[in-house]
C-alpha positions in Angstrom: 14.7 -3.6 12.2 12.0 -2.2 14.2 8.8 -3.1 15.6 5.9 -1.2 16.3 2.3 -1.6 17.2 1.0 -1.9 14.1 2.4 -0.2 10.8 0.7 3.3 11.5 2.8 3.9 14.5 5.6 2.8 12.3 4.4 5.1 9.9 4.3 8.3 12.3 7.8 7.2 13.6 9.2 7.9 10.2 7.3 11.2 9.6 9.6 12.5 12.1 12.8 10.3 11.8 13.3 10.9 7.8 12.2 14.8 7.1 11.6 17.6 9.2 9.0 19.9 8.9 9.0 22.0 5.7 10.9 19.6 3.7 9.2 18.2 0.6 8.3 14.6 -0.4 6.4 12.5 -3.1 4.0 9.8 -3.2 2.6 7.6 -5.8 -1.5 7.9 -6.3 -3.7 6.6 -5.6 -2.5 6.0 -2.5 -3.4 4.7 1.0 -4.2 7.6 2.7 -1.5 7.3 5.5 1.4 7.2 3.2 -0.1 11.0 2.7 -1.8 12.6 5.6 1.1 11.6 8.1 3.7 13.6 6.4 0.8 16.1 5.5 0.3 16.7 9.5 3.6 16.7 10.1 4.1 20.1 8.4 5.8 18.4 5.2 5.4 19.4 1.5 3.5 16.8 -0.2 3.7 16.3 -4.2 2.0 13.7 -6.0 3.1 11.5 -8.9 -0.2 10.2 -10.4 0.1 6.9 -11.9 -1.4 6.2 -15.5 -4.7 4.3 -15.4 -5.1 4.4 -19.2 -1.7 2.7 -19.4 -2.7 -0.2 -16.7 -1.6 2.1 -13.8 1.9 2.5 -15.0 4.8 4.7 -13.5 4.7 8.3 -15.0 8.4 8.4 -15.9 8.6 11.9 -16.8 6.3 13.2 -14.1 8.3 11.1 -11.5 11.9 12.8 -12.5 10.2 16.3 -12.8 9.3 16.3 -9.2 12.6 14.1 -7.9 14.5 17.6 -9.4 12.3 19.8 -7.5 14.7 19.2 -4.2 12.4 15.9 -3.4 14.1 14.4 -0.4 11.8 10.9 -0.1 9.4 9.1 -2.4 6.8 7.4 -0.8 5.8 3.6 -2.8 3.4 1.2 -2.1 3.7 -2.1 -3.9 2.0 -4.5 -4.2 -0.2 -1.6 -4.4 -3.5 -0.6 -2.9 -5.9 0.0 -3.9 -4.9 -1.0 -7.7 -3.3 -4.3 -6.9 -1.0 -3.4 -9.5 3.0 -4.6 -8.9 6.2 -3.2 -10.2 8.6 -5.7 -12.1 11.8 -6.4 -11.4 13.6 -3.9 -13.9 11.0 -1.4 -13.1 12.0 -1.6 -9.2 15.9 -0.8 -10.1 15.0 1.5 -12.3 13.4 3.3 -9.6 15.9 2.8 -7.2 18.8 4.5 -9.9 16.6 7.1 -10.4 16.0 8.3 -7.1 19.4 7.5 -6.3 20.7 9.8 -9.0 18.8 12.6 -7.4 19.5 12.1 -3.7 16.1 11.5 -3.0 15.4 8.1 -0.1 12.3 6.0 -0.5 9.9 5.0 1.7 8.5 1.2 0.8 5.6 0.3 2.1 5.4 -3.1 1.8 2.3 -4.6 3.9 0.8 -7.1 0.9 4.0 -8.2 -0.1 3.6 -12.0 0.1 0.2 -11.9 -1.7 1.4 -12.1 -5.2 -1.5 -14.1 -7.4 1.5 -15.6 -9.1 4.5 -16.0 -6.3 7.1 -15.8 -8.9 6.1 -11.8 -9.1 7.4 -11.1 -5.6 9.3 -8.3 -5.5 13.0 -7.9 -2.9 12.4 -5.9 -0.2 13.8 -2.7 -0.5 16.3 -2.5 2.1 18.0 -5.1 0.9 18.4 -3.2 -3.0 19.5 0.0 -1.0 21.2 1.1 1.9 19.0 4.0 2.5 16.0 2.4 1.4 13.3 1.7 4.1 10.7 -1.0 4.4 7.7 -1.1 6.2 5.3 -4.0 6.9 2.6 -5.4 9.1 0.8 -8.7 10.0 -2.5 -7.6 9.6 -2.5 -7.8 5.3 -0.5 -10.6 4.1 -1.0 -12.3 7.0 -4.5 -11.4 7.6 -3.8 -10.9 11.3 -5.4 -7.5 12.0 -5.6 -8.5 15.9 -1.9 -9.3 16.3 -0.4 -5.4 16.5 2.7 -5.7 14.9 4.4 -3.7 12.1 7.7 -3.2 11.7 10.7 -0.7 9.8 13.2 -2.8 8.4 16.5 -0.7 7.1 20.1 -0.9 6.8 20.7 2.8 7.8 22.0 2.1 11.8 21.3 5.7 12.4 17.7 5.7 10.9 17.1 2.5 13.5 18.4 4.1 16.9 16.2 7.1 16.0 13.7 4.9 15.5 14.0 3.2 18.9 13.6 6.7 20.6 10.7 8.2 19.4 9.3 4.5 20.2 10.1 5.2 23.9 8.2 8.3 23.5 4.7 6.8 22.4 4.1 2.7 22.9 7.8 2.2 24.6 7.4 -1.2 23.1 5.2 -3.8 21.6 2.8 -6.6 24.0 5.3 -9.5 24.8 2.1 -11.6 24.0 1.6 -10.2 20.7 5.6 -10.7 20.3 5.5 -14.3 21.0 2.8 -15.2 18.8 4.6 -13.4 16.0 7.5 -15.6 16.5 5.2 -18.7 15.9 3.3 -17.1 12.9 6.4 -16.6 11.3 7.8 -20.1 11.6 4.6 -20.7 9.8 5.2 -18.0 7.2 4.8 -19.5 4.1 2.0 -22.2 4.6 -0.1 -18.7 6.2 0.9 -17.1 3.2 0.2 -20.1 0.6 -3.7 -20.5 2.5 -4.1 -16.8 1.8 -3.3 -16.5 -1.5 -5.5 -19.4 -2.6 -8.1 -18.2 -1.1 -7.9 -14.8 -2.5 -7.6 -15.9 -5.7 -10.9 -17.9 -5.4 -12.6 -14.7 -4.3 -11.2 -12.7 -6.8 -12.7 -15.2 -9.4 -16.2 -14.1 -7.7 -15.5 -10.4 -8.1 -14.4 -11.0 -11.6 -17.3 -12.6 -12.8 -19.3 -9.5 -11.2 -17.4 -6.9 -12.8 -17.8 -9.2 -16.2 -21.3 -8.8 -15.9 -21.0 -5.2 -15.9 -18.3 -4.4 -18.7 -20.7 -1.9 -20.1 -20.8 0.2 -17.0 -17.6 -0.6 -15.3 -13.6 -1.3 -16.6 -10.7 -2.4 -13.7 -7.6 -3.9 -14.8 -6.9 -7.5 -13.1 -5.0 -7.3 -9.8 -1.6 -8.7 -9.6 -1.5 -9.0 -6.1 -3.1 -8.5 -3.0 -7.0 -8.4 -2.5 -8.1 -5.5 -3.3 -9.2 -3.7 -6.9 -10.3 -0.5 -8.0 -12.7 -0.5 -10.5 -13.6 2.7 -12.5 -17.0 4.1 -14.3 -17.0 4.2 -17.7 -19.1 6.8 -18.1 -16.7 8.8 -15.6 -19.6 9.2 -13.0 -18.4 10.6 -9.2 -17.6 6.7 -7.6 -18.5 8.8 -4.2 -22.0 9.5 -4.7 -22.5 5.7 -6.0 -21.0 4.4 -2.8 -23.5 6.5 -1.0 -26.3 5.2 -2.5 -24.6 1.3 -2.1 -24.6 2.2 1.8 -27.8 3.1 2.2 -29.6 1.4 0.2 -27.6 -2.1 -0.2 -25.9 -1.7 3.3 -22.6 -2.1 0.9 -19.3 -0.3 1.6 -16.8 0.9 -1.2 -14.5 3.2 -0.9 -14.8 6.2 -3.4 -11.6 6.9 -5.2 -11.3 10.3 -3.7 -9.7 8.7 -0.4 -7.0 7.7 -2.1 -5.9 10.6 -4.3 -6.8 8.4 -7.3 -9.6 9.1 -9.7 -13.0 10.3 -8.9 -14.6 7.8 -11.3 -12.6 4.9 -9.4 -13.6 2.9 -6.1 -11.7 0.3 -4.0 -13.4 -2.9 -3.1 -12.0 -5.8 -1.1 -11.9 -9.7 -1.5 -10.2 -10.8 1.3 -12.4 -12.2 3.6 -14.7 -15.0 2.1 -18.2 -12.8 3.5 -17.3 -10.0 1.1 -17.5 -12.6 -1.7 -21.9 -13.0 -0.6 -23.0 -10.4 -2.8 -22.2 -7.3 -4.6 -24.1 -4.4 -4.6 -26.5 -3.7 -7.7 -25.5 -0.8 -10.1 
């Protein structure tokens, strides 16, 4: 394992550890826009794999192995996942694993809500420890809800993957605050109680949420989150989600992200309950 100053750094660390330039990758969408615009920059080929919102935001199967044949050399995942809150099961992980096995192709997990499963039972492994080649990334600022401690980290099993990883450290942060560090080490002795507090509590705000989006069935549909704390509602009526969160801005002083940020569907936004002050009010529609 490595740690970084936060999972972005991680992030740009592997953009030039796993692929050079020119090679071609995948990524599930929606996505966090990261996962697609560090690659992006780095000169890579990036193809996306939408997932299926009609079908609860399911893995497109045959779109998936299409693109794994197409010389794909990593496939980027995100689960739990944001912005659906959606989560892969068990069988459907190994599945995955097999199937980019078969074709050669690594993944990339990003794994920074793992630990907020609404139902704990749901967790998924780590990747890294289903695959030797698979590589992890998380961060204490989401499960934890510790955005000021800057720590992320890349967890793998490939020892060549980790010395490269330690040299392109030295060439940006050199290495993390040893304050940050040691308070790390105590929030992890803590791990689960942090973990058990932030899962109750973002079950209670998702319980606020729901009862907003209830009241607005006619105009808006969003499948449940599984885990995490955030959702992604869409329109019914299929209206452009950017030009509504516009208007909630200006007029409601309310910030949504429109689905076009992540890839995902125009008619789709992302809104957060994990901090109790989003849970005050919700913007009129």
């Amino acid at each position: 394992m490595v740690s970084f100053a936060g999972a972005q750094e991680a992030l740009f660390a592997l953009s030039h550890a796993l692929l050079p330039a020119g090679e071609t990758l995948a990524v599930l969408t929606p996505a966090f826009q990261p996962l697609v615009h560090t690659f992006a920059e780095r000169g890579c080929r990036v193809k996306t794999v939408p997932l299926q919102p009609e079908q609860g935001w399911a893995m497109d199967w045959n779109r998936l192995e299409t693109v794994l044949q197409q010389g794909c050399r990593l496939l980027i995942i995100n689960y739990p996942h944001n912005p659906t809150g959606t989560l892969l099961t068990r069988a459907e992980l190994e599945q995955l694993v097999a199937l980019c096995d078969h074709h050669g192709c690594r993944i990339l997990s990003d794994e920074v809500f793992r630990g907020l499963e609404h139902e704990p039972e749901t967790r998924l492994p780590a990747l890294c420890d289903l695959h030797e080649q698979a590589v992890s990334v998380g961060v204490f600022s989401k499960a934890y809800a510790l955005p000021a401690l800057r720590i992320g980290w890349v967890a793998s099993r490939d020892k060549q993957l980790i010395q490269r990883l330690q040299v392109i450290r030295g060439q940006i942060s050199i290495c993390n605050s040893l304050l940050d560090e040691q308070l790390a080490v105590r929030v992890l002795a803590q791990s689960e109680a942090i973990l058990q507090y932030n899962r109750r509590r973002i079950r209670r705000n998702w319980k606020a949420l729901q009862a907003w989006m209830e009241s607005h069935t006619d105009t808006l549909h969003c499948l449940p989150p599984a885990a995490g704390c955030c959702a992604f509602p869409c329109f019914r009526d299929g209206r452009d989600a950017e030009g509504q969160a516009e208007q909630w801005i200006q007029q409601q002083g309310r910030m949504v992200l429109p689905g076009r940020l992540f890839l995902g569907p125009s008619s789709g936004f992302r809104v957060g309950f994990g901090f109790d002050d989003h849970m005050r009010y919700y913007p009129e529609i």
